[in-house]
N, C-alpha and C positions, 0 to 999 in steps of 0.2 A: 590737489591742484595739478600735479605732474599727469596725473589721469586725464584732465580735462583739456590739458595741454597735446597731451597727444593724441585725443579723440579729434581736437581740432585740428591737429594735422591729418590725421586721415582721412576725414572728409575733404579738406582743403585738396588733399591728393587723388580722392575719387573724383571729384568735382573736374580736377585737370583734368583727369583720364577720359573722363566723360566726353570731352568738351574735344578734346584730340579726336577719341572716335568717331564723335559726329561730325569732324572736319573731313574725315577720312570715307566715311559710308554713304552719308549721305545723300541721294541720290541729287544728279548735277541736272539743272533747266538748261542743255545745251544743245546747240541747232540742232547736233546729230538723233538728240532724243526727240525734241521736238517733230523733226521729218515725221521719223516712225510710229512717231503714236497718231501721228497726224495721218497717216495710210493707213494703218490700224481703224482709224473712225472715219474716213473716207469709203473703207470699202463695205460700210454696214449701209451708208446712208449716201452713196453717191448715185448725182442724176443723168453726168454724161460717162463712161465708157472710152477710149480710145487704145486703140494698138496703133503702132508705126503714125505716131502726131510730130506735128512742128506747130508751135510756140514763137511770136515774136512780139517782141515792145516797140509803138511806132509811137508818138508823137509829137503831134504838127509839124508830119511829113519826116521825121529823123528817127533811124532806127537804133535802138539802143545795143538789143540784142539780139539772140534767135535759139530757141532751143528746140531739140528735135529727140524723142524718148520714145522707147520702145510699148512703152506703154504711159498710162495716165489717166486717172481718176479727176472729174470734175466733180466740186458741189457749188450749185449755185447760191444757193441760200449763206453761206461761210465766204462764198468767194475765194474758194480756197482750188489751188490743184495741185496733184501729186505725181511727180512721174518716178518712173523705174527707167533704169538703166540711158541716163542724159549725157547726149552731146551736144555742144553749142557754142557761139560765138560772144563776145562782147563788142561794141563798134563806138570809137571815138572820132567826132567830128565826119560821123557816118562812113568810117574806114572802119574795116574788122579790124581787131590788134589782138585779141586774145581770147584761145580756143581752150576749151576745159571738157573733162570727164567725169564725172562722176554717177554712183550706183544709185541713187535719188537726190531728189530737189522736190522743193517747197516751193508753189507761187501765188504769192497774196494778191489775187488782183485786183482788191478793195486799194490796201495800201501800196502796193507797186512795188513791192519786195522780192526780192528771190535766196534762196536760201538754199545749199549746195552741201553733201555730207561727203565727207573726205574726197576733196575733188582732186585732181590732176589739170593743170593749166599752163600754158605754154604759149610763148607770140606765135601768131600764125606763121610767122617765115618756119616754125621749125615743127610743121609738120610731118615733114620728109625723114627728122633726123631725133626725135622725139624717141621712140623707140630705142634706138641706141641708147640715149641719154641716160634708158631710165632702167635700163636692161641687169646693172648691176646696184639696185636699187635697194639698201634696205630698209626694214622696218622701224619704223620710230615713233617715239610718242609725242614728238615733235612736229611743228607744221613748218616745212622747210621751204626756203624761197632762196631763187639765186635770181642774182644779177651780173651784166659782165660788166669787169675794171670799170672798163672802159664805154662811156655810151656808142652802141650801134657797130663796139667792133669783138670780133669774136663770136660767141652762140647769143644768142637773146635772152631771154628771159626765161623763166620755168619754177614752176612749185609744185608741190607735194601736200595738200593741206589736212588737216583733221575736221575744217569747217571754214567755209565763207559764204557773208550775205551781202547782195546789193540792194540800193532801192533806190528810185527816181530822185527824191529832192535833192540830194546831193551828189548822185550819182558814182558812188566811191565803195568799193570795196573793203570788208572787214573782215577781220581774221583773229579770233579771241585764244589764249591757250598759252601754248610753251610753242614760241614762234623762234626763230633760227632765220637769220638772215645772212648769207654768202656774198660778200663781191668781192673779188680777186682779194688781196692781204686783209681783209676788212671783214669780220665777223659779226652781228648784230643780235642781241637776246632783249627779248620782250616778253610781255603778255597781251599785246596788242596792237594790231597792225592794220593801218587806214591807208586806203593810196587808189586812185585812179586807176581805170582798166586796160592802162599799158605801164603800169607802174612806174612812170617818169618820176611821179612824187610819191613818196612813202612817210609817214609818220609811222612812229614808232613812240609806244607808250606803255604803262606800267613795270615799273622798277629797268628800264630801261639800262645795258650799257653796250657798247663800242669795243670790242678787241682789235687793234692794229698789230700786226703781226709782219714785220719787215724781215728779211733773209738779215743773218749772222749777228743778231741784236736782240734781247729782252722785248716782249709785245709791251706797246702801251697800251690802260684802259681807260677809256672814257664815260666819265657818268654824268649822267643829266637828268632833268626831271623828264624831256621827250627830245627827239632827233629826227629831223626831217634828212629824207636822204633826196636831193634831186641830182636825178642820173644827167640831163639833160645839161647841164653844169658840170658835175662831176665834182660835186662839194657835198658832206654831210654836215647839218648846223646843229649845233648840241645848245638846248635851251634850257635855263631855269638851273641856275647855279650849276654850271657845269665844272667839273673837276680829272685831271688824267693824273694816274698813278701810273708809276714807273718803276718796277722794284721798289726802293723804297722811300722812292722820290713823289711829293705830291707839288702841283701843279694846278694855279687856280686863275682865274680872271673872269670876266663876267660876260666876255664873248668869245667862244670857241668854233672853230671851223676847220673843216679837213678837206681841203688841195688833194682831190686821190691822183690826180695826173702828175703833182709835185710831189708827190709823198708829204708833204707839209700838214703842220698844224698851225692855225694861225690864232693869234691871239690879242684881244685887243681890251683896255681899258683894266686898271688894278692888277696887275700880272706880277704873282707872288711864285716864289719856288723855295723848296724847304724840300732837303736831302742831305742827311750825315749831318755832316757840321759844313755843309752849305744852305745862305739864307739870299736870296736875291729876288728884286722886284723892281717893276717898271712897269712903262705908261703901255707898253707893246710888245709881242715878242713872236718870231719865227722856229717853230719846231720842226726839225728835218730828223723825222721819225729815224730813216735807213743810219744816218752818222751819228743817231744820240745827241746831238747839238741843240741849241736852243741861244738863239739871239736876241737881246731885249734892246730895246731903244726906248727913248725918253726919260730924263731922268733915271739913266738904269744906275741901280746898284748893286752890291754885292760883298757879302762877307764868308769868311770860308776861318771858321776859327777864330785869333784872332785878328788875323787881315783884313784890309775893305779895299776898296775899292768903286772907282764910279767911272761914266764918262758918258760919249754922247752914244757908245754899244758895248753892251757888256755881254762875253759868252762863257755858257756856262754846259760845260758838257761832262752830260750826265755820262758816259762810256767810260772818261777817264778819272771822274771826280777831281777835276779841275775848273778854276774861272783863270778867265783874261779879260782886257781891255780890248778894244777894237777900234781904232781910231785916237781922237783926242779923250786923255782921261786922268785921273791922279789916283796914284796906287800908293797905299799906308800898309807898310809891312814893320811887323815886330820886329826887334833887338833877336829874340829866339829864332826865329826864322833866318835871319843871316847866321848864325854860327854852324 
């Protein structure tokens, strides 16, 4: 019996092993392989040719984009073309907003796709100053995108990617992998990144979370099931049971929102906090990332031990592991606690 017992565990253990390495070797269907096997069978069966081509998407009268490649295989039959070494545009509401480079592209012009292998992209204002940018640049297995703080002030926009595709119906850029998003105190980690081709809106998806990161204070994180960043606002919205840890304070309500111009978190409906031997909740509440604070309103409550307290605002600040009242309120303190 003990034989059979451990035969079954060995298999059960190959069986893991198995199953890791083929997580691991596997070979990945990702745009960057896609391109190349796609030039690969392009250049056995292709019917147009081109050196020094430009590329562009019009219509009814609106340009979407423009690409211009030092070379470039057509097939008609596939509807496929493949260029080497692309530069190009993207144009919103018929304005350019965002220039990119990349060493091939893919263009399905059946489905109206474009597909880009580790591109370089950047808003057009900062073509002058790109170079610098990216001078001290290094290598990552990550697809990195920055944003400034602030919208429209500072440098614009710029990414580094391992892979992005667009396509007409929806018109939105995607970005698949170990994605890294920067904006000034505000770090973002994904495996999937959607967003228009001046990146005013960004979705961010898969195992998604938020690092806020204030000067002389513990970062807080943010998890969600996805997080829309609109720069154009200067708000990121955490959706689908969102939760911020803080050390080792957790932090929950059913709408979450982050004020980058206030450094705020705002929080609205069921607003629970649970840290140490503090427990407090209410209808609403104001987090000021930079002072650790957090202000609840409505029905706020709060126990710390065994004290309670309530009123019409209750703070609770995570820095000092202290609560107070704020305004009208009644505070129940133990017999122990006065001595």
């Amino acid at each position: 019996m003990k034989l059979w017992s451990r035969l079954l565990l060995l298999l059960f253990a190959a069986f893991i092993i198995g199953i890791f390495t083929w997580a691991l070797f596997v070979p990945k269907d990702d745009i960057s392989h896609r391109i190349y096997q796609t030039l690969k069978e392009q250049e056995k069966r292709a019917d147009l040719v081109f050196k020094g081509v430009m590329f562009e998407e019009v219509v009814n009268g609106v340009k979407y984009w423009q690409l211009k490649a030092d070379s470039a295989i057509v097939n008609k039959t596939t509807g496929l073309a493949t260029l080497s070494d692309a530069k190009g545009t993207f144009f919103k509401r018929g304005k350019p907003v965002l220039s990119f480079k990349s060493p091939a592209a893919l263009w399905d012009m059946k489905k109206k796709e474009i597909f880009l292998d580790k591109p370089l992209g950047y808003d057009v204002n900062l073509e002058r100053k790109i170079s610098a940018l990216i001078i001290d640049l290094k290598k990552s297995n990550f697809s990195i995108f920055n944003l400034p703080r602030i919208y429209k002030k500072g440098f614009g926009y710029w990414f580094q990617a391992n892979n992005l595709s667009w396509k007409l119906t929806d018109q939105k850029l995607l970005c698949t992998g170990g994605i890294v998003l920067n904006k000034g105190e505000v770090t973002g980690y994904a495996e999937r990144l959607e967003g228009d081709v001046a990146l005013e809106k960004i979705i961010l998806q898969g195992s998604p979370r938020i690092i806020i990161a204030p000067n002389n204070i513990s970062p807080a994180t943010l998890e969600a099931e996805s997080f829309e960043v609109v720069s154009e606002e200067n708000i990121i919205y955490a959706k689908g049971q969102p939760v911020i840890f803080w050390e080792d304070a957790k932090i929950s309500s059913n709408n979450i929102k982050y004020l980058q111009k206030d450094g705020a978190l705002i929080l609205n409906d069921n607003v629970k906090i649970d840290y140490k031997d503090i427990q407090a909740w209410g209808n609403s509440a104001t987090y000021q990332t930079e002072a650790g604070n957090i202000v609840i309103e409505g029905d706020a409550q709060a126990n710390q031990g065994t004290n309670a307290l309530s009123g019409e605002k209750v703070n609770v600040s995570l820095k000092n592991k202290k609560i107070s009242v704020l305004g009208k309120g009644k505070v129940v303190i133990t017999e122990e606690e006065l001595k």
